[in-house]
PDB file as gemmi writes it, atoms N, CA and C in Angstrom:
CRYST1    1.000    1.000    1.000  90.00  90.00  90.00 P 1                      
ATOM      1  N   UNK A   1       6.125  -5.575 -29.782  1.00  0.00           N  
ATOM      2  CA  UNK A   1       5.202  -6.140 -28.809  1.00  0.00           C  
ATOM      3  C   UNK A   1       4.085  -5.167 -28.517  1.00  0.00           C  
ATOM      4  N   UNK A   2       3.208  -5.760 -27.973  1.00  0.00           N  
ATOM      5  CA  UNK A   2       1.661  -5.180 -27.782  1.00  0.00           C  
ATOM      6  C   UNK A   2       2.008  -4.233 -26.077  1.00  0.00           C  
ATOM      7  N   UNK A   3       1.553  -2.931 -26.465  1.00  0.00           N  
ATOM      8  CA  UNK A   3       1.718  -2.068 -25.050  1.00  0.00           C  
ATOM      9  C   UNK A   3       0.013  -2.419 -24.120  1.00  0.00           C  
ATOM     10  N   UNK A   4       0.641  -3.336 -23.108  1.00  0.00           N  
ATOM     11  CA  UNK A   4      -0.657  -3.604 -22.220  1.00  0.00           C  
ATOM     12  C   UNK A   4      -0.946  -2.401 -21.156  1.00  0.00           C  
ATOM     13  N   UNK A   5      -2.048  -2.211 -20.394  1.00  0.00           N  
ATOM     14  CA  UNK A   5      -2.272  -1.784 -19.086  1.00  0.00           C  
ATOM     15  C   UNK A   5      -2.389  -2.179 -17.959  1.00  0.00           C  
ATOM     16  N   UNK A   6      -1.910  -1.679 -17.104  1.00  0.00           N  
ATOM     17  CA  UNK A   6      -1.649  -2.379 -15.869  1.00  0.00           C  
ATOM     18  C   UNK A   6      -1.990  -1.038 -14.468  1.00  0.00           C  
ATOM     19  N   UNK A   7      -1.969  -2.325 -13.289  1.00  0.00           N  
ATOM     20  CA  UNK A   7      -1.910  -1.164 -11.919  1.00  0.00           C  
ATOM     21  C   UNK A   7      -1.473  -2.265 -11.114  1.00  0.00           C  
ATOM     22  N   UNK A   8      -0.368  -1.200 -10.394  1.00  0.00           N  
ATOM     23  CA  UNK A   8       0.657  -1.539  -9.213  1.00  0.00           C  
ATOM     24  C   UNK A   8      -0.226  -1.551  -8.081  1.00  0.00           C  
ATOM     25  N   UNK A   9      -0.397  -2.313  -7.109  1.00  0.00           N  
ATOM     26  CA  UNK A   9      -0.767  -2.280  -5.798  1.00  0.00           C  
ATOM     27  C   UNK A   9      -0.038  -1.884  -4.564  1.00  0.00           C  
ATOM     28  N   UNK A  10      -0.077  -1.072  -4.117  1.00  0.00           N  
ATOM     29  CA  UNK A  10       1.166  -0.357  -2.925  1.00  0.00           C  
ATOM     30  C   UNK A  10       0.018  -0.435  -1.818  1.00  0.00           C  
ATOM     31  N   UNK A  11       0.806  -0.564  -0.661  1.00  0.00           N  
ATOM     32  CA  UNK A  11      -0.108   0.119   0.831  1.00  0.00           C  
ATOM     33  C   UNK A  11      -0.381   1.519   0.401  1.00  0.00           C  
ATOM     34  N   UNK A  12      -1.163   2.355   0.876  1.00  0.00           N  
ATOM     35  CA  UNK A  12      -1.155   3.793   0.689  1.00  0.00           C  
ATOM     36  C   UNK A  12      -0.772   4.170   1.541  1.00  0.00           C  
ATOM     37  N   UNK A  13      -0.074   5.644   0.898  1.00  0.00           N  
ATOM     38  CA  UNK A  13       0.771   6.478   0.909  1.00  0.00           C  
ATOM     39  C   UNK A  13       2.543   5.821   0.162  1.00  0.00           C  
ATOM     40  N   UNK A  14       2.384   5.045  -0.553  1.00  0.00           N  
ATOM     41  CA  UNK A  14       3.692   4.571  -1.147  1.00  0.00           C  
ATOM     42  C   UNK A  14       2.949   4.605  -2.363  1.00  0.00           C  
ATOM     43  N   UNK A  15       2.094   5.480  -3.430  1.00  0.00           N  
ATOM     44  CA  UNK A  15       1.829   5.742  -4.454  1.00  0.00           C  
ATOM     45  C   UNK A  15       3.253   6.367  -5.577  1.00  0.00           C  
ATOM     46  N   UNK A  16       3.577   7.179  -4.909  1.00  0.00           N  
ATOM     47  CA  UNK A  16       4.315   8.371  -5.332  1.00  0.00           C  
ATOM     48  C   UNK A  16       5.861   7.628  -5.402  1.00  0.00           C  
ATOM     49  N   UNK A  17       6.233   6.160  -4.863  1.00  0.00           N  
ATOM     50  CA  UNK A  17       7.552   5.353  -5.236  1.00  0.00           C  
ATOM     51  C   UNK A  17       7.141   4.301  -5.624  1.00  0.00           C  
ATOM     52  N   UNK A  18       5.365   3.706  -5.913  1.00  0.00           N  
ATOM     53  CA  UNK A  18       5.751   2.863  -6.639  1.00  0.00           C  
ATOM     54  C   UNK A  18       5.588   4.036  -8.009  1.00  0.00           C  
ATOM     55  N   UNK A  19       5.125   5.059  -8.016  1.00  0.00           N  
ATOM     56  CA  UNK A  19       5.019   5.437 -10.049  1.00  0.00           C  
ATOM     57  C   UNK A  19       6.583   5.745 -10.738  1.00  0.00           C  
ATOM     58  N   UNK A  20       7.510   6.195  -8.863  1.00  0.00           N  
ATOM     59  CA  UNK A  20       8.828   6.203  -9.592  1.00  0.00           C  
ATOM     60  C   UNK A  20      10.086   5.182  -9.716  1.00  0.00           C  
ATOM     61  N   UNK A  21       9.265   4.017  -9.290  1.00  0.00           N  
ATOM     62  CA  UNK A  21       9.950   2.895  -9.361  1.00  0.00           C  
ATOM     63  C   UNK A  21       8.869   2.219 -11.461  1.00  0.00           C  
ATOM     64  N   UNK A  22       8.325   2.673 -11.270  1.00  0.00           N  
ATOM     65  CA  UNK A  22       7.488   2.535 -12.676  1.00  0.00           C  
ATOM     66  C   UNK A  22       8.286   3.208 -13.892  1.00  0.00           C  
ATOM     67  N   UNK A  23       8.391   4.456 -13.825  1.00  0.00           N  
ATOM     68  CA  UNK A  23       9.144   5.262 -14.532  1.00  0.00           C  
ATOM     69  C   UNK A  23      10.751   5.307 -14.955  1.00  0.00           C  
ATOM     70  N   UNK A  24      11.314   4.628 -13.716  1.00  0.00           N  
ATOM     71  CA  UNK A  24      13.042   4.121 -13.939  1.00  0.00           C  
ATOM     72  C   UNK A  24      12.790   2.705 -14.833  1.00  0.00           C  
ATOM     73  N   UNK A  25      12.190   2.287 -14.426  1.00  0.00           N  
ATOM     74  CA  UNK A  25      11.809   1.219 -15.672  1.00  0.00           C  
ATOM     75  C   UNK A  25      11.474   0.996 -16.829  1.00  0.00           C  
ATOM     76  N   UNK A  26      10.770   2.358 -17.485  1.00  0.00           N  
ATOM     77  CA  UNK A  26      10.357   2.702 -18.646  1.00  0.00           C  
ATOM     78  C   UNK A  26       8.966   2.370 -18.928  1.00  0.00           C  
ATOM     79  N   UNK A  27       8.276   2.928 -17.741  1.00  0.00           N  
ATOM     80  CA  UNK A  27       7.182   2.309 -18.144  1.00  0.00           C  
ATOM     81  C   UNK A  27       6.166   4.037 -18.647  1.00  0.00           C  
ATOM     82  N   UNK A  28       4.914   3.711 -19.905  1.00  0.00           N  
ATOM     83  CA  UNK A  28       4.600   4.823 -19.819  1.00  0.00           C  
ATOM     84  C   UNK A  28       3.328   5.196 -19.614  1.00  0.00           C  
ATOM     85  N   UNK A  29       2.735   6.496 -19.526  1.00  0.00           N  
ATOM     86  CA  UNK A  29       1.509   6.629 -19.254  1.00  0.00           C  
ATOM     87  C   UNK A  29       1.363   6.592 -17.559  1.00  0.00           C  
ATOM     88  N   UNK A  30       2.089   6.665 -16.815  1.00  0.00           N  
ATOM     89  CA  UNK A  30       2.253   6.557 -15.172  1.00  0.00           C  
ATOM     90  C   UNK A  30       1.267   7.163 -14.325  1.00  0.00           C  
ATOM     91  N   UNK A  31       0.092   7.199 -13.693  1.00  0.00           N  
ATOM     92  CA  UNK A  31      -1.084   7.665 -12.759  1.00  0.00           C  
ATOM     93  C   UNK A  31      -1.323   7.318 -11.629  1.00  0.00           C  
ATOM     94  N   UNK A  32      -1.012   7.846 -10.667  1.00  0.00           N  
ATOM     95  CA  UNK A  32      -1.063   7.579  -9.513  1.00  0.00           C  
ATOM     96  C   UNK A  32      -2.252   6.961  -8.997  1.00  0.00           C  
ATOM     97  N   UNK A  33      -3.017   6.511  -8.246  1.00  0.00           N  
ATOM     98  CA  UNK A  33      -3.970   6.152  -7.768  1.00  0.00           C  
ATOM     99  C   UNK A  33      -4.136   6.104  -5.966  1.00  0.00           C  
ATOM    100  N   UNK A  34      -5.106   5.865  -5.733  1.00  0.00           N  
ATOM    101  CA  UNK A  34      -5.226   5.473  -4.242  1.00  0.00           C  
ATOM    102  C   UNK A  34      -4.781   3.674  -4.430  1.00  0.00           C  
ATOM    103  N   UNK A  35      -3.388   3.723  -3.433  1.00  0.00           N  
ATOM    104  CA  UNK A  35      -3.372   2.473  -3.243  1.00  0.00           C  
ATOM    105  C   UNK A  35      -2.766   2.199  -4.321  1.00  0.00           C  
ATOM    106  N   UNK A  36      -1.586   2.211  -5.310  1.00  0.00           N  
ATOM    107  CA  UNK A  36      -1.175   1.996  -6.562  1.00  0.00           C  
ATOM    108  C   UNK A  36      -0.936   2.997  -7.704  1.00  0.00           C  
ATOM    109  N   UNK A  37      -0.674   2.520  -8.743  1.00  0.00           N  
ATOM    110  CA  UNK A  37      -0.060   3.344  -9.922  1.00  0.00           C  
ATOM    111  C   UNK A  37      -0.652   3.023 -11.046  1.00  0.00           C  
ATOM    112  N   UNK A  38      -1.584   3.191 -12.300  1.00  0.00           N  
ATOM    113  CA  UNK A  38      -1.710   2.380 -13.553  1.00  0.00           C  
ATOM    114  C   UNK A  38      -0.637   3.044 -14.327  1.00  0.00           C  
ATOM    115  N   UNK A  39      -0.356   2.565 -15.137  1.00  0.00           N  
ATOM    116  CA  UNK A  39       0.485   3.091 -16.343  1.00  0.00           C  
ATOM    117  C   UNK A  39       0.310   1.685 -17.503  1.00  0.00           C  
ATOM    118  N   UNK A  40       1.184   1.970 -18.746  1.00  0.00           N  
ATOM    119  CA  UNK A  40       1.082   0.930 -19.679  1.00  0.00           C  
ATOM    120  C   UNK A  40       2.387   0.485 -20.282  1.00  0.00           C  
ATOM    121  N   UNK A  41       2.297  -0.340 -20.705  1.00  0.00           N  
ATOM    122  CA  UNK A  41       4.011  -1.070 -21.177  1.00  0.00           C  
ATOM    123  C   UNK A  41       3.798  -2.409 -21.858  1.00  0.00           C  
ATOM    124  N   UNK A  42       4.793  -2.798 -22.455  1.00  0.00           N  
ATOM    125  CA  UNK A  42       5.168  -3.957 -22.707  1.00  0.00           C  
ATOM    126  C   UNK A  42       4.878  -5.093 -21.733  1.00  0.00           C  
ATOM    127  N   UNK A  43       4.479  -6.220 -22.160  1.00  0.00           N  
ATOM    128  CA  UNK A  43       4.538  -7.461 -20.935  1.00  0.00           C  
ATOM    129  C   UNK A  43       5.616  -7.838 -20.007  1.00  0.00           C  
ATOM    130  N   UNK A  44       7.207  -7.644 -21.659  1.00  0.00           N  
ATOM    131  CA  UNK A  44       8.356  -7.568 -20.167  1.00  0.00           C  
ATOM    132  C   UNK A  44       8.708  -6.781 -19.338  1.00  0.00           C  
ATOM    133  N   UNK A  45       8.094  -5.875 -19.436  1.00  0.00           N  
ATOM    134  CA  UNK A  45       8.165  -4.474 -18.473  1.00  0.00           C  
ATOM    135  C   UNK A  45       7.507  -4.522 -17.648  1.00  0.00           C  
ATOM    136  N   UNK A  46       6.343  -5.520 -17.696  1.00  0.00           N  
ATOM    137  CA  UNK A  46       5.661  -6.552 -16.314  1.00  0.00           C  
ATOM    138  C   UNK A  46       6.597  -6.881 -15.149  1.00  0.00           C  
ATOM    139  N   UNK A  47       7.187  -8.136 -16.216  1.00  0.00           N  
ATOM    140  CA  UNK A  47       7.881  -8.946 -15.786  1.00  0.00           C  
ATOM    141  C   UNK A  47       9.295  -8.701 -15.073  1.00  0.00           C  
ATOM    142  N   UNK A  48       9.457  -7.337 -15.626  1.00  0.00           N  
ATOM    143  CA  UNK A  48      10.678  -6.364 -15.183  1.00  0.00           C  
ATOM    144  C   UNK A  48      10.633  -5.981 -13.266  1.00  0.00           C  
ATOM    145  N   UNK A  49       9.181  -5.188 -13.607  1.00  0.00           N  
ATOM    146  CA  UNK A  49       8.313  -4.410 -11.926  1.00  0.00           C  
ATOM    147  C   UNK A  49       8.575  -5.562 -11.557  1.00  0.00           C  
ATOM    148  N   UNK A  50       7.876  -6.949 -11.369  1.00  0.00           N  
ATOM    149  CA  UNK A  50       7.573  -7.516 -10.511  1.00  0.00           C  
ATOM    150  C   UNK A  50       8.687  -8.207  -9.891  1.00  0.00           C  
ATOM    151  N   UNK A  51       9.872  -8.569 -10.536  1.00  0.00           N  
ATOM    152  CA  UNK A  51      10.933  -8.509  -9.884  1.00  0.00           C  
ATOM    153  C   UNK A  51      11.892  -7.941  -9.039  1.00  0.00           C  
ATOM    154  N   UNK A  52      11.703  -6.148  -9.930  1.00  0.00           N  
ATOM    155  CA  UNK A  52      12.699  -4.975  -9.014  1.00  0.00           C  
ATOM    156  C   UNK A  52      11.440  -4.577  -8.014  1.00  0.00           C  
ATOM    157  N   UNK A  53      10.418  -4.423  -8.320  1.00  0.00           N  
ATOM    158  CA  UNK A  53      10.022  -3.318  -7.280  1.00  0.00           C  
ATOM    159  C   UNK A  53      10.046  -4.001  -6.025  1.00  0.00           C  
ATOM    160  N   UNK A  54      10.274  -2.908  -5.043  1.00  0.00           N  
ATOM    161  CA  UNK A  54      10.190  -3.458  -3.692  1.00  0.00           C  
ATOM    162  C   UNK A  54       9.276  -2.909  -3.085  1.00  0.00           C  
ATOM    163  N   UNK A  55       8.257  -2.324  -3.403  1.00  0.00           N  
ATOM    164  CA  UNK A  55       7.152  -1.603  -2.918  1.00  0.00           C  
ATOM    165  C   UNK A  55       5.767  -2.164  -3.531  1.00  0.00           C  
ATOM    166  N   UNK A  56       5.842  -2.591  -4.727  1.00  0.00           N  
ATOM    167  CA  UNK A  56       4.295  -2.940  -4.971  1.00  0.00           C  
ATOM    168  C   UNK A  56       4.052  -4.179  -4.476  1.00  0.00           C  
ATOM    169  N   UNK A  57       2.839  -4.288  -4.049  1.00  0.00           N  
ATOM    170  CA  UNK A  57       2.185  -5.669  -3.701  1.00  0.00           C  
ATOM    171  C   UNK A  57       1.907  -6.597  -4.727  1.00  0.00           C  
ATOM    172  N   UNK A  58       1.354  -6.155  -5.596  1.00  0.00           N  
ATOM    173  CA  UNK A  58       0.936  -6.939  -6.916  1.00  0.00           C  
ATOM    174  C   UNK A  58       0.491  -6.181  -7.953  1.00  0.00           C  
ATOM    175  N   UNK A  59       0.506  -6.873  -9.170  1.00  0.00           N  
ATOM    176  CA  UNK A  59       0.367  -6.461 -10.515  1.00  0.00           C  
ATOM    177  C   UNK A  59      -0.841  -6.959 -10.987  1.00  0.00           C  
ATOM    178  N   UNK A  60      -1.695  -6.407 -10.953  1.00  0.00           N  
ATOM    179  CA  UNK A  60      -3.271  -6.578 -11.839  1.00  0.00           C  
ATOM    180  C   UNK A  60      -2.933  -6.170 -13.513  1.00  0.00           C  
ATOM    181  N   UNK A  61      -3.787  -6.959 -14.191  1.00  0.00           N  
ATOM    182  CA  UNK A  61      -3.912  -6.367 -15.779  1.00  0.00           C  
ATOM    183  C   UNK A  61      -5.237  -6.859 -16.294  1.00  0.00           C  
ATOM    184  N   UNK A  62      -5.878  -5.289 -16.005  1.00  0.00           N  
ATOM    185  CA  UNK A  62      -7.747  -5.705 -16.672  1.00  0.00           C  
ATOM    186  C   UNK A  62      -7.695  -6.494 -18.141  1.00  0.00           C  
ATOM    187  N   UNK A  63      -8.499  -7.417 -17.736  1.00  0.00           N  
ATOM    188  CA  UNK A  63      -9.198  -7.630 -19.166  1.00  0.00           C  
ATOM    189  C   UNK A  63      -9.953  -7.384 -19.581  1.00  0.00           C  
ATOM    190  N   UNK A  64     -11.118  -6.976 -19.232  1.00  0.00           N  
ATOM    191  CA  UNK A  64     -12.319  -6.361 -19.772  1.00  0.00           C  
ATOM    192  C   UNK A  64     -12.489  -4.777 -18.631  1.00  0.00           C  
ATOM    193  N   UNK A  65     -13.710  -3.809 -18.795  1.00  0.00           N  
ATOM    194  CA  UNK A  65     -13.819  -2.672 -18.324  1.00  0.00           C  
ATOM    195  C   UNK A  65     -15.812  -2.528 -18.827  1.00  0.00           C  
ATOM    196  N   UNK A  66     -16.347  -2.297 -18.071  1.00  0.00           N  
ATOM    197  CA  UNK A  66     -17.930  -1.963 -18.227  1.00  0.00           C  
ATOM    198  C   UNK A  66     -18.454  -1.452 -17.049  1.00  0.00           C  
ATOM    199  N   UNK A  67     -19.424  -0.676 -16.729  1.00  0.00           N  
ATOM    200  CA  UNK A  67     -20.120  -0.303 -16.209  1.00  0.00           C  
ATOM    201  C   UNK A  67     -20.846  -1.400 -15.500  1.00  0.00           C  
ATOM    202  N   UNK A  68     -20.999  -1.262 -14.154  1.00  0.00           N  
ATOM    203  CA  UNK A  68     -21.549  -2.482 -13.349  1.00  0.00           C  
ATOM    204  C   UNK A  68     -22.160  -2.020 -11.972  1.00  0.00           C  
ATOM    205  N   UNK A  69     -22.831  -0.354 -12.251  1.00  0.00           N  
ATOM    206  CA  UNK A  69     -23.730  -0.185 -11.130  1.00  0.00           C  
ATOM    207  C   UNK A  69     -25.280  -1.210 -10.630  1.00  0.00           C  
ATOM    208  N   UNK A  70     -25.497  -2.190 -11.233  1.00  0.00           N  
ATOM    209  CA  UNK A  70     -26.163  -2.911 -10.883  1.00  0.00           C  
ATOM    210  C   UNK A  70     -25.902  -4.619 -11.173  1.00  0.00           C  
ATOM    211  N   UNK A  71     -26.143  -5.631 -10.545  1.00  0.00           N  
ATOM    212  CA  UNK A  71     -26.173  -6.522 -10.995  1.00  0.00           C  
ATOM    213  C   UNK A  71     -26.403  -7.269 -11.745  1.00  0.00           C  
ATOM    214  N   UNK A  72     -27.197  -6.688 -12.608  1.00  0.00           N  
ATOM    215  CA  UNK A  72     -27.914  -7.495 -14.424  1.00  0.00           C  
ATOM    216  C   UNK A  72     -26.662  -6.346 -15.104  1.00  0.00           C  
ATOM    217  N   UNK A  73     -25.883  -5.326 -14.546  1.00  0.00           N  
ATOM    218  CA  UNK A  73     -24.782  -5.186 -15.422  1.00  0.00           C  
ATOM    219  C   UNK A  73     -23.468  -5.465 -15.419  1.00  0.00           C  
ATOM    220  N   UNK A  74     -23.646  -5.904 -14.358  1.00  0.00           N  
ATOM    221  CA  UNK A  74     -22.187  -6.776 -13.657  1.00  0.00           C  
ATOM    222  C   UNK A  74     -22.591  -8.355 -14.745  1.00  0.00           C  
ATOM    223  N   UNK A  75     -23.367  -9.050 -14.632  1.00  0.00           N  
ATOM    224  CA  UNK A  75     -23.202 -10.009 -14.967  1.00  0.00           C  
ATOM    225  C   UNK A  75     -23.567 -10.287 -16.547  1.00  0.00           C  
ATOM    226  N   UNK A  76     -24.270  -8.859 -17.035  1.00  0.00           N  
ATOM    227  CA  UNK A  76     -23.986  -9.067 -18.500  1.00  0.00           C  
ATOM    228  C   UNK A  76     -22.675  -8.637 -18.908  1.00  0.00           C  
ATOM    229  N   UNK A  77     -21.550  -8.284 -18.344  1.00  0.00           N  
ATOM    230  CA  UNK A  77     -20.421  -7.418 -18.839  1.00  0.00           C  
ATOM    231  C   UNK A  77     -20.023  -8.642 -18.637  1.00  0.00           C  
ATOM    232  N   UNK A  78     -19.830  -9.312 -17.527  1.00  0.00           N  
ATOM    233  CA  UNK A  78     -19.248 -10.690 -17.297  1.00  0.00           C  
ATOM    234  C   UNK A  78     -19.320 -11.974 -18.528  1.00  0.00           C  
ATOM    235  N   UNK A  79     -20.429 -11.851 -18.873  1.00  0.00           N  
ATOM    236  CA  UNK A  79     -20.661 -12.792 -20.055  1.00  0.00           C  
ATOM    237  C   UNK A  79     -20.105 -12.296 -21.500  1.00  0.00           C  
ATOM    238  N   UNK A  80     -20.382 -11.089 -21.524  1.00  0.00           N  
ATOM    239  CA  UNK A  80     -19.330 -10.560 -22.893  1.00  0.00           C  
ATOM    240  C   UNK A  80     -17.894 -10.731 -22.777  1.00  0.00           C  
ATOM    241  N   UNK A  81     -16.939 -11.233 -21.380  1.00  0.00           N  
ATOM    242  CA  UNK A  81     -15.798 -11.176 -21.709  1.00  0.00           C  
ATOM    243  C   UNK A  81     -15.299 -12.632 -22.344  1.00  0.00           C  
ATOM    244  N   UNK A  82     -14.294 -12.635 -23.208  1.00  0.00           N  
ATOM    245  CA  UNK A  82     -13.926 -13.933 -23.752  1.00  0.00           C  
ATOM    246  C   UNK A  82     -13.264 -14.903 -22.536  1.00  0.00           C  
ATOM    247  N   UNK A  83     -13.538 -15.144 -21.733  1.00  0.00           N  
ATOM    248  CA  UNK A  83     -12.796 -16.034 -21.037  1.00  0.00           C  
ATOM    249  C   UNK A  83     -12.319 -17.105 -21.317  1.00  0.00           C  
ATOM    250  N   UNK A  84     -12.461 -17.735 -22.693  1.00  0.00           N  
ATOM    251  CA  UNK A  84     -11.357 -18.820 -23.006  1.00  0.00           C  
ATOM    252  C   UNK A  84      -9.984 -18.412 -23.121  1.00  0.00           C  
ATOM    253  N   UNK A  85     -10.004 -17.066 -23.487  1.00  0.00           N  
ATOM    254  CA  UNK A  85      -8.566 -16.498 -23.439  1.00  0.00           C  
ATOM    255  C   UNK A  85      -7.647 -16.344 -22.673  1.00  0.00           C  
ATOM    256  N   UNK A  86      -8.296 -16.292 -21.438  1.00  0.00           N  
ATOM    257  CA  UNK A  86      -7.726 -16.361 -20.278  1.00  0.00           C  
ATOM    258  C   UNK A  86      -7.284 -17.143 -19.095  1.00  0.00           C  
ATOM    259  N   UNK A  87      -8.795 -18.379 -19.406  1.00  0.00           N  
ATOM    260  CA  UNK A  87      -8.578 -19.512 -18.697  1.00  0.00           C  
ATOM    261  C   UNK A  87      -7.994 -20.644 -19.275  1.00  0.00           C  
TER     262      UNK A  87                                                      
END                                                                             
């Protein structure tokens, strides 16, 4: 299976149990953040967190990533993403 990327959403200051509630799971690549954890894994290793953890709020998984300090680059990054794929 395809290793995706992801980030955990925690209240802050619960960074540091959701990355080790990430890590008993097998997840790899683990980074703390403000407010959450990214790391990368498998999809069922998604599907794994979002069941055990008892600390994250939710599970985001980017699909696209661009530069968007202005609005003609926000909305050209927007148009390059494939969104049939998703919707």
């Amino acid at each position: 299976m395809a290793t995706l990327s992801f980030f955990a959403t925690c209240p802050k200051a619960f960074e540091d149990i959701v990355a080790a509630e990430l890590r008993a799971l097998g997840a790899e690549e683990v980074r703390e953040a403000v407010a959450g954890a990214h790391f990368r894994g498998e999809l069922k290793l998604a599907y794994r967190f979002c069941l055990w953890s008892r600390v994250a709020s939710r599970l985001l998984h980017p699909i696209a990533a661009f530069p968007a300090a202005t609005v003609e680059e926000l909305t050209g990054g927007g148009r390059e993403v494939a969104w049939e794929k998703h919707m």
